[in-house]
C-alpha positions in Angstrom: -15.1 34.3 -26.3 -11.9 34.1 -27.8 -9.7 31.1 -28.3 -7.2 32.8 -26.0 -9.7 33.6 -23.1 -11.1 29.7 -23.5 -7.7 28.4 -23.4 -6.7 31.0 -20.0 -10.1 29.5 -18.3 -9.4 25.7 -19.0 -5.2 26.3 -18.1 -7.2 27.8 -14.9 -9.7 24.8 -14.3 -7.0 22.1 -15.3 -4.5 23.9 -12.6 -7.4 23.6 -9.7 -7.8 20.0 -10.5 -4.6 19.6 -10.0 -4.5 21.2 -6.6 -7.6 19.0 -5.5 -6.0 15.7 -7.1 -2.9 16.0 -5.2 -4.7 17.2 -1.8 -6.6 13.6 -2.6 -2.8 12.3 -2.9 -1.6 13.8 -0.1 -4.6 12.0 2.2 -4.2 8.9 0.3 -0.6 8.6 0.7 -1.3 9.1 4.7 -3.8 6.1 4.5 -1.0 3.7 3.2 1.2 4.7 6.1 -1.5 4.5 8.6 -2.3 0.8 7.2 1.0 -0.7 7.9 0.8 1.2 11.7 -2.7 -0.9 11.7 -1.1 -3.9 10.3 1.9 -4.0 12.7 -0.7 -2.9 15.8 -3.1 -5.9 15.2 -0.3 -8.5 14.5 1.5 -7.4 17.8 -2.0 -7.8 19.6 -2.2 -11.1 17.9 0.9 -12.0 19.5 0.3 -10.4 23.0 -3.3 -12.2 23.1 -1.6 -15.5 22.7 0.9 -14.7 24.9 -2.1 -13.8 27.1 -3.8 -16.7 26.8 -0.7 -18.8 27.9 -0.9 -16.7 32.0 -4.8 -17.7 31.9 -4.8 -21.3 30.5 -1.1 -23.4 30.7 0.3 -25.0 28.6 -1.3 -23.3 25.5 0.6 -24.8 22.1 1.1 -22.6 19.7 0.8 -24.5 16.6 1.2 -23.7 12.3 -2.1 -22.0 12.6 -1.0 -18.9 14.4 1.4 -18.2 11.7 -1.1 -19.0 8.8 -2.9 -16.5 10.7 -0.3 -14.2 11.0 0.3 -14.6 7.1 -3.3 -14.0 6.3 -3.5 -10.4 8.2 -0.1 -9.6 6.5 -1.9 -10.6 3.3 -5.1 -8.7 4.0 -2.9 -5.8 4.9 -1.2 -5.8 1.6 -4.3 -5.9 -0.7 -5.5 -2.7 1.4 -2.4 -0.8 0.9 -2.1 -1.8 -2.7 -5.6 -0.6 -3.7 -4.3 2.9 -2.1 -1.1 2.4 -4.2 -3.0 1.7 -7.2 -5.4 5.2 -6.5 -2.5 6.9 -6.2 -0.8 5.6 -9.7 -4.3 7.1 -11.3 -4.4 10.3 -9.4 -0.9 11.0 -10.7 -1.6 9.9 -14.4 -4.9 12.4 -14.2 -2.6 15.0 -12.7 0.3 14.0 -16.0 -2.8 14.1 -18.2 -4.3 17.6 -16.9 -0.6 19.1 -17.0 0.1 18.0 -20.2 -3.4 19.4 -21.6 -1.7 22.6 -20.1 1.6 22.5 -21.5 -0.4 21.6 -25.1 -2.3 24.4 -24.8 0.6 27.0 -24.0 2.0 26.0 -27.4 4.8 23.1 -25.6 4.7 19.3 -26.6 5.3 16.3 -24.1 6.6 18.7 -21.8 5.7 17.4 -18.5 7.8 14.4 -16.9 5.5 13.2 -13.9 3.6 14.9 -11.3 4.9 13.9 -8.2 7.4 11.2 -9.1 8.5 10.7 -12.5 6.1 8.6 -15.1 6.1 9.2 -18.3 8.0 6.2 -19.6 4.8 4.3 -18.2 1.3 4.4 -20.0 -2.3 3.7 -18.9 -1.6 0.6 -20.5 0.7 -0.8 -17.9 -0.5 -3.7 -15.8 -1.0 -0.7 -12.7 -3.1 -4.2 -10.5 0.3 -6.1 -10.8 2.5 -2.8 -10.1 0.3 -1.9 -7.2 0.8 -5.4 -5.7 4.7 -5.2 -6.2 6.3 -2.3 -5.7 8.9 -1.2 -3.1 6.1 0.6 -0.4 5.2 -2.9 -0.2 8.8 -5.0 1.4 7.0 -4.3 4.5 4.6 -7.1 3.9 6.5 -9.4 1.7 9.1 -9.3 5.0 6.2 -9.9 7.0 4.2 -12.6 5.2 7.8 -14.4 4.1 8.6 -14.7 7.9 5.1 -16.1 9.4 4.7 -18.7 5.9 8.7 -19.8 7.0 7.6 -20.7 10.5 4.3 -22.2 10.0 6.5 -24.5 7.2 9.3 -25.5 9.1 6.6 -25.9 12.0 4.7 -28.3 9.8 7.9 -30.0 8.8 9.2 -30.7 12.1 12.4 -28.4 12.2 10.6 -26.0 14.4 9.2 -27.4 17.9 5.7 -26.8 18.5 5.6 -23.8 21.2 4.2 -24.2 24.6 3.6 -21.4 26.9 3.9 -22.0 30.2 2.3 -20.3 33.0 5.0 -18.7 35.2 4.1 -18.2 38.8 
């Protein structure tokens, strides 16, 4: 086989892994939206079963706990959708790396930018666990965690009275 033929069958084996890798994107990008839906479905049923509680058993306080709570399924949340983040950081550097192999092999240098989004200015040597964690997908749950650690603090402190809920007949 010539070196011509080999190179035709890898550019055509490199270009279906790219099609499967960014189907695998494509689902994995899905899975981060559906974690915040989770995220904000369980935290409003956290919120609904307390209010819940309150028509079943008066006077329920609603004390610093409930936000820690709060805080801590934000949190749990936010590590789930950052390991899908970081996945989809390597999927696109395999799908740079698999394009570039291309390019190479069709005689052109550092020709592809980013698959997707643009990230070549990035290597596999960038802290991806730390950019995963702290990225803009992610204000969601910094808004969210910022807001239930607030009111459990200024609950703890005093400036924020503890909450009774009060059966209403």
């Amino acid at each position: 086989m010539n070196a011509d033929k080999r190179n035709e069958f890898q550019n055509s084996l490199d270009r279906d892994s790219i099609n499967q890798l960014h189907a695998a994107l494509l689902q994995v990008s899905q899975t981060c939206y559906d974690i915040k839906k989770l995220c904000a479905t369980i935290i409003g049923s956290v919120v609904a079963g307390v209010v819940g509680l309150a028509q079943v058993q008066p006077d329920v306080r609603v004390e610093y706990s409930f936000f820690l709570i709060g805080a801590a399924i934000s949190s749990f949340f936010w590590f789930l959708d950052g390991q899908n983040y970081l996945l989809q950081r390597k999927i696109r550097l395999r799908m740079k790396e698999l394009a570039n192999n291309i390019a190479e092999r069709s005689g052109f240098v550092n020709l592809v930018d980013g698959i997707g989004m643009p990230i070549a200015r990035r290597s596999k040597q960038d802290n991806l666990l730390l950019q995963s964690a702290f990225n803009h997908s992610m204000v969601f749950y910094y808004l969210l965690t910022s807001i239930f650690i607030t009111l459990a603090l200024l609950q703890i402190f005093g400036v924020l009275p503890t909450i009774v809920l009060k059966k209403t007949s």
